[in-house]
C-alpha positions as CSV (number, residue, x, y, z in Angstrom):
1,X,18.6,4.0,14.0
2,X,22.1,2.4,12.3
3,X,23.8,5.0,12.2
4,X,22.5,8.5,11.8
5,X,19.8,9.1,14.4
6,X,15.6,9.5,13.8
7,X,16.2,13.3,13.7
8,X,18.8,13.3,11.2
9,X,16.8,10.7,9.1
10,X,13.5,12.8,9.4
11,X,15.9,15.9,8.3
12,X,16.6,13.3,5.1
13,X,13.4,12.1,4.2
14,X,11.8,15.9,4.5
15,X,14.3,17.1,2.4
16,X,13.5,14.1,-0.5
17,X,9.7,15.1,0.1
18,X,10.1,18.8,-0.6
19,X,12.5,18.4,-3.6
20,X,9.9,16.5,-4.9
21,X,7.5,19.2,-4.0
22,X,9.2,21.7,-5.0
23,X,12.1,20.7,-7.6
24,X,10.0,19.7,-10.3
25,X,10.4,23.7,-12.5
26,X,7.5,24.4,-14.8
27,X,8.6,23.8,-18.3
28,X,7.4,26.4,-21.1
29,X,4.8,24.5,-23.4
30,X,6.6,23.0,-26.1
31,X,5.4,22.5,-29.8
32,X,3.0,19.5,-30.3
33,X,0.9,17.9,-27.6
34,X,2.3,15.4,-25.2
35,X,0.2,12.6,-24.1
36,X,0.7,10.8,-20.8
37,X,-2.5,8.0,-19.8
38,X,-2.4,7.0,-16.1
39,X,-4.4,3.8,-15.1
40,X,-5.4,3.5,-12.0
41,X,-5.9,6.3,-9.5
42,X,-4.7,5.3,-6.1
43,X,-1.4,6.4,-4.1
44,X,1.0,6.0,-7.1
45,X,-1.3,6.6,-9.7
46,X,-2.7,10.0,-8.2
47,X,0.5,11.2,-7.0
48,X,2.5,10.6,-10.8
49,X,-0.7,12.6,-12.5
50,X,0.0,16.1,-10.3
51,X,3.4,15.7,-10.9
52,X,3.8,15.5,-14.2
53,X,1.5,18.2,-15.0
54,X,3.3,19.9,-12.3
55,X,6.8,19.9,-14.1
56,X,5.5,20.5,-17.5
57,X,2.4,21.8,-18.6
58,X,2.3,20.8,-22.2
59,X,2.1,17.3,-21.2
60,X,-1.8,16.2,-21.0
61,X,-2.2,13.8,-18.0
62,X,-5.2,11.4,-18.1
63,X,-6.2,9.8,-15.2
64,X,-8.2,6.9,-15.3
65,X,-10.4,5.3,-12.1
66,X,-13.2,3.2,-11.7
67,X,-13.6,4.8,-8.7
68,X,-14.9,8.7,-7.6
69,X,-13.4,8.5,-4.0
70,X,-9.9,7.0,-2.9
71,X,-9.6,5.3,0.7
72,X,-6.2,5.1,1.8
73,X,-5.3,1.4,3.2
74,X,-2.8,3.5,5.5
75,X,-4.3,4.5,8.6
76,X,-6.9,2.2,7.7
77,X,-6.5,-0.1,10.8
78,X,-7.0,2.8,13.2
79,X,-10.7,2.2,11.9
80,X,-10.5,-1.3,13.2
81,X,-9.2,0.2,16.4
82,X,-11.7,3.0,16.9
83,X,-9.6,5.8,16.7
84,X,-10.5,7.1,13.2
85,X,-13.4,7.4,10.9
86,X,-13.9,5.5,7.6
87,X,-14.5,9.1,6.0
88,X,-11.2,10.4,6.8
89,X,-9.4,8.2,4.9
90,X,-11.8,9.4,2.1
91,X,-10.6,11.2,-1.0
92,X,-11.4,12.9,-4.8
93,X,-10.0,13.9,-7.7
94,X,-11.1,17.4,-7.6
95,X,-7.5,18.4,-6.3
96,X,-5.8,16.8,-9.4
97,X,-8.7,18.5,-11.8
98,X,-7.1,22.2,-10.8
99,X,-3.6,20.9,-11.8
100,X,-5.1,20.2,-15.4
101,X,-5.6,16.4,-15.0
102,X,-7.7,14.9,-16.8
103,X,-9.8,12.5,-14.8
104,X,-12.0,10.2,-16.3
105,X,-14.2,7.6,-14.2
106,X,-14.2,4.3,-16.1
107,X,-12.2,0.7,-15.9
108,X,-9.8,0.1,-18.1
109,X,-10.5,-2.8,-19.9
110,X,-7.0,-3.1,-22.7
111,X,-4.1,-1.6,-23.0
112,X,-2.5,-2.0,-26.7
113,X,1.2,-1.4,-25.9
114,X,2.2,-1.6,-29.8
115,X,-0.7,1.0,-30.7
116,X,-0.1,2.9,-27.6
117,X,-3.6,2.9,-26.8
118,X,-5.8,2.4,-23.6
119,X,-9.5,1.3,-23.8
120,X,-12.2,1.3,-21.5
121,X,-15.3,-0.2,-20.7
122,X,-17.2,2.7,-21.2
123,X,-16.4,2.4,-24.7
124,X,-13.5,5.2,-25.1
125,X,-10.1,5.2,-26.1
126,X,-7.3,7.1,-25.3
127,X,-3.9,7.1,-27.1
128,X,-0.5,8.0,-25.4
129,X,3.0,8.8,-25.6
130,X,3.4,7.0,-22.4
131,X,1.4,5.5,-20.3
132,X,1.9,4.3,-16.7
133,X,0.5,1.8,-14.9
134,X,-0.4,1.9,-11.0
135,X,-3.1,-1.0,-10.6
136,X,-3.0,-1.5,-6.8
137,X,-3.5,-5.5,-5.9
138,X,-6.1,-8.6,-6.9
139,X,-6.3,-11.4,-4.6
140,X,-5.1,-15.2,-5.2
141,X,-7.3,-17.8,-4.3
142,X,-5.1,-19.5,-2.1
143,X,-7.3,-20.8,0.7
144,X,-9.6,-22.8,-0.4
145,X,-13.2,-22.0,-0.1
146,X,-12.3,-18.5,0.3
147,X,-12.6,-16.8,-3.7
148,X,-14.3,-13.3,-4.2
149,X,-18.0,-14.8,-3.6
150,X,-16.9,-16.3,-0.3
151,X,-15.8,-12.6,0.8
152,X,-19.3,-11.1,-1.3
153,X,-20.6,-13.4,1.8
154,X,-19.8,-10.2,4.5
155,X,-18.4,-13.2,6.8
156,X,-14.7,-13.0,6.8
157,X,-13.8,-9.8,5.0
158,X,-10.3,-9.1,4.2
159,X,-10.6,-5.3,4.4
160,X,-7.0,-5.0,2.6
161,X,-8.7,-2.6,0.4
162,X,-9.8,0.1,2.2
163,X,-13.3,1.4,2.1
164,X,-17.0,-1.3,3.0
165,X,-14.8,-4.2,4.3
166,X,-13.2,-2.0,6.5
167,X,-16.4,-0.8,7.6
168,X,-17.7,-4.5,7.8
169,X,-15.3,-5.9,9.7
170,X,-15.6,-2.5,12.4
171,X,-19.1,-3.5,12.6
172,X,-18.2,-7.5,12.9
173,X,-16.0,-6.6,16.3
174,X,-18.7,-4.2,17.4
175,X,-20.8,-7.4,17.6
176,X,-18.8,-10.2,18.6
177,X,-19.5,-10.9,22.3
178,X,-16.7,-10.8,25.1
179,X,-14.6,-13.7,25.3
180,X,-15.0,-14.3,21.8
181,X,-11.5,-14.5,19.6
182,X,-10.6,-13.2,16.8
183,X,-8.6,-14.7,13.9
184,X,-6.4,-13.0,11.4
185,X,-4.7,-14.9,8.7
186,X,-1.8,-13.1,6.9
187,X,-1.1,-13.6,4.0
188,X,2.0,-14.8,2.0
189,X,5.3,-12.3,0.8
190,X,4.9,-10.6,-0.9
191,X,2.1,-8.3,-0.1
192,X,0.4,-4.7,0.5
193,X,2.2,-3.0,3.6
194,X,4.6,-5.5,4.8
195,X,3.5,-4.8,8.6
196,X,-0.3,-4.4,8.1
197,X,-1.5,-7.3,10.0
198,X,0.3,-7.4,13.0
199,X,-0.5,-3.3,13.3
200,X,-4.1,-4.5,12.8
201,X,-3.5,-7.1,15.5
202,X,-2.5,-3.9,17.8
203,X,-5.2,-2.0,17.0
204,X,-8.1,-4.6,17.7
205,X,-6.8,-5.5,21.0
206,X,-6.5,-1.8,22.0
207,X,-10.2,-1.8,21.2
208,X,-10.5,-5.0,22.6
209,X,-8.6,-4.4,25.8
210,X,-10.7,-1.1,26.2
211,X,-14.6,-3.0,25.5
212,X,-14.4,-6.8,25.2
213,X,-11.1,-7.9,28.1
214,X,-12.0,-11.7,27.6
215,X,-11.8,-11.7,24.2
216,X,-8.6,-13.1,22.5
217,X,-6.7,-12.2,19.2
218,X,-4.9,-15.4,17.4
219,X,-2.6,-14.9,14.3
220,X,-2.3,-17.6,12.4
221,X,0.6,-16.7,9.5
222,X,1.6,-17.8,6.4
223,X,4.8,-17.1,7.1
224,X,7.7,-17.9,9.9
225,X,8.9,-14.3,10.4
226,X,7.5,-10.7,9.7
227,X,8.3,-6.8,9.2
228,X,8.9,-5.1,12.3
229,X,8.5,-8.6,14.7
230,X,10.3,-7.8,17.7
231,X,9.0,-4.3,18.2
232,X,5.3,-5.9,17.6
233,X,6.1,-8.7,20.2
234,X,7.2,-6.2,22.6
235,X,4.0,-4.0,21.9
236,X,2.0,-7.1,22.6
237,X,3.5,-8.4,25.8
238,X,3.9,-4.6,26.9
239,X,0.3,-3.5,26.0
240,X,-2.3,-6.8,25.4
241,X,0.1,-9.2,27.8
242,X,-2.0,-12.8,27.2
243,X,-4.9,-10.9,24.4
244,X,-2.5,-12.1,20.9
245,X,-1.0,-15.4,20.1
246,X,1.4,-15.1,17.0
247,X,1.6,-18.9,15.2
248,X,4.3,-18.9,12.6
249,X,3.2,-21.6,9.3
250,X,5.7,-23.7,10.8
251,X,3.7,-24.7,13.9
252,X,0.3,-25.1,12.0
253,X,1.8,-26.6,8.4
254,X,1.5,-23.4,6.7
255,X,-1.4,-21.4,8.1
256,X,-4.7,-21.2,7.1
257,X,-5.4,-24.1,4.8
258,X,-9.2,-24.2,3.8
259,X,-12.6,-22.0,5.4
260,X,-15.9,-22.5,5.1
261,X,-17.7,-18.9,4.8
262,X,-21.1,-20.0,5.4
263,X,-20.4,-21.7,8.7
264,X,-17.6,-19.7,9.8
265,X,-15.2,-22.5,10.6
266,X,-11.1,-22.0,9.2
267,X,-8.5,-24.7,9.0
268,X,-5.2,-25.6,8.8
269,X,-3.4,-28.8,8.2
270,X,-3.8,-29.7,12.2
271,X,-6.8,-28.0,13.5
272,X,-10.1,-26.2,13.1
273,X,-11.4,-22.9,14.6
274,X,-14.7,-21.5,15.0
275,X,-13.6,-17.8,15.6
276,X,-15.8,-15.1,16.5
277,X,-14.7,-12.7,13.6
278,X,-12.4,-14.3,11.1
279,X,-9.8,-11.9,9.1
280,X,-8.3,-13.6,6.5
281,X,-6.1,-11.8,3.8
282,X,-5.7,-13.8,1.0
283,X,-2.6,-13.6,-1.1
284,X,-1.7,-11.0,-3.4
285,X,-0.8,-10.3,-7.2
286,X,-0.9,-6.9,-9.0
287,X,-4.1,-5.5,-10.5
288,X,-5.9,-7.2,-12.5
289,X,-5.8,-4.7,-15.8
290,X,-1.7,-5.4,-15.2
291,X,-2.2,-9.3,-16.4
292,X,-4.8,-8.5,-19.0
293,X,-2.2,-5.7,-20.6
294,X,0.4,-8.4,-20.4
295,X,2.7,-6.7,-17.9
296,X,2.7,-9.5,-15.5
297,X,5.7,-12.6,-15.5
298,X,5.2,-15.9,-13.7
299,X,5.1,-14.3,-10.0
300,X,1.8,-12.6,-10.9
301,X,3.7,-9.2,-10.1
302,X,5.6,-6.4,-13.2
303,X,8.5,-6.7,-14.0
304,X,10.2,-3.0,-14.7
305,X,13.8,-1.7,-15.3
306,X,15.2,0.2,-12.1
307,X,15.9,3.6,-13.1
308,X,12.2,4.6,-14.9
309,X,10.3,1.4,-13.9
310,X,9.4,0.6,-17.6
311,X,8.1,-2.6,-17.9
312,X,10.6,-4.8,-19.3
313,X,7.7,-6.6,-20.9
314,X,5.9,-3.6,-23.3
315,X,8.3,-0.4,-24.1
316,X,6.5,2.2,-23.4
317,X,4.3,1.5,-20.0
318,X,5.9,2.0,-16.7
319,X,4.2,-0.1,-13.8
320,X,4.0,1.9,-10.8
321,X,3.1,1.0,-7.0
322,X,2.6,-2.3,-5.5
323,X,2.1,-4.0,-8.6
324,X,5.7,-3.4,-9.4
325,X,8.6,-5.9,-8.5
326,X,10.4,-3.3,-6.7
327,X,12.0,-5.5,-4.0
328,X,13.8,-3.8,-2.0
329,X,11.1,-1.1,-1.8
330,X,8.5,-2.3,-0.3
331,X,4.8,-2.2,-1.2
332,X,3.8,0.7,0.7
333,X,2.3,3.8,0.5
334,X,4.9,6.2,1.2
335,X,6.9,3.9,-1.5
336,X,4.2,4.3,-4.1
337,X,4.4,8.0,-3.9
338,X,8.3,8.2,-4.0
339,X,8.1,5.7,-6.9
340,X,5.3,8.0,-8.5
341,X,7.7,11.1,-8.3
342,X,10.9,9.5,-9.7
343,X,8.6,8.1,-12.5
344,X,6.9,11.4,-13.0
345,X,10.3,13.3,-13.9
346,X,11.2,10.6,-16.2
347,X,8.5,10.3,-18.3
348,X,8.9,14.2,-18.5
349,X,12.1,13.7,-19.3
350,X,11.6,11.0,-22.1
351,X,8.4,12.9,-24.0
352,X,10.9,15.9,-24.0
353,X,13.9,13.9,-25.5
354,X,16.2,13.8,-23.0
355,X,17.6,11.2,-20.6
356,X,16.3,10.6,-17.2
357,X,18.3,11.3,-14.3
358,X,19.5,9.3,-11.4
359,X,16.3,8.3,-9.0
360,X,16.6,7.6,-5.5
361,X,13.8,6.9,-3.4
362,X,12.6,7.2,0.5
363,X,10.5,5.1,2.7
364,X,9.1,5.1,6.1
365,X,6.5,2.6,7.6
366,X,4.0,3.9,10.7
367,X,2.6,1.6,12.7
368,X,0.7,2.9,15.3
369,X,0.5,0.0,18.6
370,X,-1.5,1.4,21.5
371,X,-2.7,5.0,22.1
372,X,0.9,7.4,22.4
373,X,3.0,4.2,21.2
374,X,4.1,4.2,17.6
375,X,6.8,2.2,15.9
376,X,8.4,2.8,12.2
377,X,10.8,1.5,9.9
378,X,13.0,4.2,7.4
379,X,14.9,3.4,4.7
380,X,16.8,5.4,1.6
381,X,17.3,3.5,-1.7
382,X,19.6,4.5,-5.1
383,X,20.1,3.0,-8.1
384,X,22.9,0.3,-8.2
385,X,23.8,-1.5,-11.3
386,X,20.6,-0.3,-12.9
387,X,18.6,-2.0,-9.7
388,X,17.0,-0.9,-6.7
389,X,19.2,-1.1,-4.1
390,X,19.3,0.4,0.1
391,X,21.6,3.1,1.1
392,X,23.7,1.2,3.7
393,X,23.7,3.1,7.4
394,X,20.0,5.6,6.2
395,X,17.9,3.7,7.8
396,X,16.5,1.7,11.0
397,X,13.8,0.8,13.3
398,X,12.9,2.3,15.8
399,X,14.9,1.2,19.1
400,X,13.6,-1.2,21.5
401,X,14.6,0.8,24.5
402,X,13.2,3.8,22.9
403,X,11.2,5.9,25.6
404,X,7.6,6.7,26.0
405,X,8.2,10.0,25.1
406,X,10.3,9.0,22.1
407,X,7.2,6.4,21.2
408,X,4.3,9.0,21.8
409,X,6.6,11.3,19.2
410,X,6.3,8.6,16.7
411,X,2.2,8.5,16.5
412,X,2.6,12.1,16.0
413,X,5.0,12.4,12.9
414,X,2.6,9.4,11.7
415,X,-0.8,11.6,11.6
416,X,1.9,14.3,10.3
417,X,3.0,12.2,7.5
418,X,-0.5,10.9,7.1
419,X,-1.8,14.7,6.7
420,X,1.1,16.0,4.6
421,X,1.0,12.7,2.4
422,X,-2.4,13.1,1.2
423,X,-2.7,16.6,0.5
424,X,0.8,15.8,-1.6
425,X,-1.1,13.5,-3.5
426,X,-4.6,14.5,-3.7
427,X,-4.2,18.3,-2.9
């Protein structure tokens, strides 16, 4: 690390974790109901519905989600790699139900920000006091020939939302014969979890290296740098020496260009490929309820005010998640839930009458390389002139020289994090 040490960081970051757990008091039910509508119920989502209802119980938390089961994109890849099932990424609302949530299993379909209402397509309607926003990601067409039907084709699934593309593209490597490559195409910044594909790259070749040895992995980015690259290059050349060839957009004119699904074939400004699985991972926006409502500017992400995350767009809503512009936070799980808890207290704090306190917020990113070899990133953020801004000297990467043991220690406080992270948010 900079310049406190993992331990002392780990001390940090558990400390943030439980005062959130824990420093949220019950607040005796004032007069007059309180009404807080939550769309979307993913990492943020979920997380800001428990605790609100958790810090005051007069406040009525509606939760509303297309969807009856939650897979969590983190950890996702190890299902890629063969080291986890699809079902234990797998989780309900049943935990948010005993904290007095309201769940409710519909799609939002408006959100009337001077009415302070939210519709759904189910026909209901539900008004609010304040009502926050955690839509997850939609995709961008920006390869052309690969839209929403080309991935409905089960040929080159993206699997950046976790759950039957994951699956899919398990079963697609399953299939592929040795000696047959394997192309992923990241996408653009920004995006979902920073480091995803190039974790993913890790985890195929482990299962690659163990069941297919011929087979190849080729990366061909949108981009000419990425999270985490020298400790990923060094996982490569230590662990799959020859299996993955990184080409920045520089080298190819910017990646992949144009696909044909129904053939299989990808291209970019110089060549064509013929791979034997194709990942690509189109670019990303926020949710697609967030540009209906009107939340979204020009970059297809929310713009929100540092300290509660209001949209600076509609008073009112506060955009939660990876659909917030929340640079320098990334758009990451453990980010989503620390956003979701700073959010929670304020909108406490504002249905109450009072003013929101100072937020700060904690990250750490797991990426797990080879079996007993695990890598991370850590930061701490405050507020700074009203924006989001990183604690100078709380943070790091993991060290290069770091030693096996020290490595093998990382994969464990990332099944750790992994366990104690969803049962914060779903338990």
């Amino acid at each position: 690390m900079n310049k406190i040490n993992r331990r002392s960081f780990i001390k940090i970051a558990g400390a943030a974790t439980a005062a959130s757990a824990i420093g949220f008091p019950m607040i005796a039910a004032a007069a007059g109901k309180k009404q807080v509508v939550i769309v979307g119920g993913g990492t943020a989502g979920a997380t800001a519905a428990k605790y609100i209802r958790r810090a005051d119980a007069s406040v009525e938390v509606t939760l509303i989600e297309p969807n009856k089961n939650y897979y969590t994109c983190f950890m996702s890849n190890e299902v890629l790699g063969g080291e986890r099932k699809l079902d234990s990424l797998k989780f309900g609302y049943d935990g948010l139900r005993k904290h007095g949530v309201t769940v409710v299993h519909d799609t939002v379909t408006a959100i009337d920000a001077k009415g302070q209402k939210v519709t759904t397509q189910g026909g209901k309607s539900f008004s609010y006091d304040r009502c926050i926003v955690a839509p997850g990601i939609s995709f961008v067409d920006n390869i052309e020939g690969y839209d929403a039907a080309a991935a409905a084709m089960e040929k080159m699934p993206h699997a950046w939302k976790a759950g039957p593309q994951t699956a899919l593209l398990r079963k697609q490597l399953e299939a592929m014969a040795d000696g047959g490559t394997v192309l992923i195409a990241p996408p653009p910044n920004p995006f979902r979890c920073p480091p995803g594909p190039y974790e993913r790259a890790c985890q195929i070749a482990s299962y690659l290296k163990a069941n297919k040895p011929k087979s190849k992995i080729l990366i061909l980015d949108k981009k000419d740098k990425f999270s985490k690259q020298g400790l990923f290059t060094q996982a490569w050349d230590r662990h799959y020496k020859g299996m993955i060839d990184w080409v920045k957009a520089a080298d190819t004119g910017g990646g992949v260009m144009r696909v044909d699904a129904r053939t299989g074939k990808v291209f970019t400004e110089f060549d064509e490929y013929t791979p034997a699985v194709a990942n690509i991972i189109p670019a990303q926006v926020a949710g697609s309820i967030a540009k209906v409502a009107g939340l979204t500017d020009d970059s297809g992400w929310c713009p929100v005010t540092g300290k509660t995350f209001e949209s600076t767009i509609h008073k009112g809503i506060h955009v939660i998640g990876d659909a917030a512009i929340q640079a320098p936070l990334p758009k990451s799980g453990y980010a989503a839930n620390s956003e979701a808890k700073v959010v929670a207290a304020a909108v406490v704090d504002l249905v109450n009458g009072r003013e929101p306190g100072t937020p700060s917020w904690v990250n750490t990113c797991y990426s797990i390389v080879a079996p007993n070899d695990g890598i991370s990133v850590a930061m701490v953020y405050n507020l700074v002139d009203g924006k989001v801004a990183k604690v100078a000297g709380s943070g790091g990467l993991t060290p290069m020289d770091s030693s096996p043991e020290e490595r093998a220690r990382e994969v464990q406080y990332a099944y750790s994090w992994f366990n104690n992270i969803t049962s914060d948010i779903f338990g």
